[in-house]
N, C-alpha and C positions, 0 to 999 in steps of 0.2 A: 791435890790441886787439880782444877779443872779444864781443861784445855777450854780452847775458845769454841770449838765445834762443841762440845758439851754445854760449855754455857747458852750458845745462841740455839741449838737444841731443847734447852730446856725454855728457855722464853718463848721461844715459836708454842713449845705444848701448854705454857701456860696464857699465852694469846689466844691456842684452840680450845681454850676452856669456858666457861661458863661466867656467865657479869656481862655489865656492859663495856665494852672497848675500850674505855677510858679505864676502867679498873686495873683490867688486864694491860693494857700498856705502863700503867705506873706499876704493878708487879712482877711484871716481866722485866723491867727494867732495873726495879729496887732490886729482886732477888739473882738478879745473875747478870745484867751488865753495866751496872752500877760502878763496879771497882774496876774493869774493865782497863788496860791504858792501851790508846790509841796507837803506839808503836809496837805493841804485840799482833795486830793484828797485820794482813797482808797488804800492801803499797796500795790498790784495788780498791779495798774498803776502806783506809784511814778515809778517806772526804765524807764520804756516806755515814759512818760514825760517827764523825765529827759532827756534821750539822745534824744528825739525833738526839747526839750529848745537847747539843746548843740548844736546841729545842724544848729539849726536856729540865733543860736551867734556867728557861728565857727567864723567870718569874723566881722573885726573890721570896724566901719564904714568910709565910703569913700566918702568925696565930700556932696553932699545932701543925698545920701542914708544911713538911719541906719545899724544897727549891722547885725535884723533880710530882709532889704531887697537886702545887700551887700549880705549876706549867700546866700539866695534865687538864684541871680543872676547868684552866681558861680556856682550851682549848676547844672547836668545833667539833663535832662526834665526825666527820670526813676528815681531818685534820690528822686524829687520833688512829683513823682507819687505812691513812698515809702512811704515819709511821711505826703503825702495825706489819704495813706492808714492807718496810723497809728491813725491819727486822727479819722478817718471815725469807727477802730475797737475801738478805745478807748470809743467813745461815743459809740457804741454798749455795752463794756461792762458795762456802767453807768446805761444804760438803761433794762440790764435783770434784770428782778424781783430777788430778792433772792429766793432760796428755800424752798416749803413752808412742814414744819415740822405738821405733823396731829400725836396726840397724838394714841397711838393704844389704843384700847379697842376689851373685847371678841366679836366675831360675834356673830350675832344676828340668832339665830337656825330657817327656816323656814323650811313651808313645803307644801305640793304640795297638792292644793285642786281642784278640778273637777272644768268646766265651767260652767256648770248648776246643782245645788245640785239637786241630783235623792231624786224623793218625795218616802214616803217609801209606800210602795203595800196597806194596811191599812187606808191611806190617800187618794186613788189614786181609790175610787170606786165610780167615778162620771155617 
């Protein structure tokens, strides 16, 4: 099973691929966040998902074409280029690490010692 960072991974490389934008959005979409459920994903992205999905269903299907490649069609090539982009940030934010929390503690006191310890005068009558 594929986690979500792999799904929106593999749609971003199939949006970096070759067609035109509208293609690549309805296959990026049919093949990997299609089945998708919005509660799997983090609090962050359900909105930005959400109005993806909605987007990509506005259009009821027609003829041979589905829900998501009726949408797609009617849509403007900037439209398309939108929610390319959204995809493309969504899986960026999947993909930043969390931040990473270092516990404090007191600094550690140094101090500043010469490069060569000087031999003392007494030692030093060779």
């Amino acid at each position: 099973m594929q986690t979500n960072l792999e799904r929106f991974r593999n749609a971003a490389l199939v949006l970096a691929g070759s067609g035109s934008v509208k293609q690549r959005l309805a296959l990026a979409f049919h093949g990997h966040l299609g089945t998708l459920a919005v509660d799997d994903l983090p609090r962050e992205l359900r909105e930005r998902f959400s109005a993806l999905a909605a987007a990509l269903h506005s259009t009821q299907r027609t003829g041979s074409l589905d829900s998501v490649s009726a949408s797609v069609l009617k849509m403007s090539e900037a439209q398309a280029c939108e929610h390319a982009q959204a995809i493309v940030l969504m899986f960026s934010s999947l993909h930043e690490a969390p931040p990473v929390v270092v516990a404090s503690r007191p600094a550690t006191l140094l101090r500043a010692v010469p490069d060569e310890p000087e031999i003392p005068a007494f030692l030093n009558r060779a």
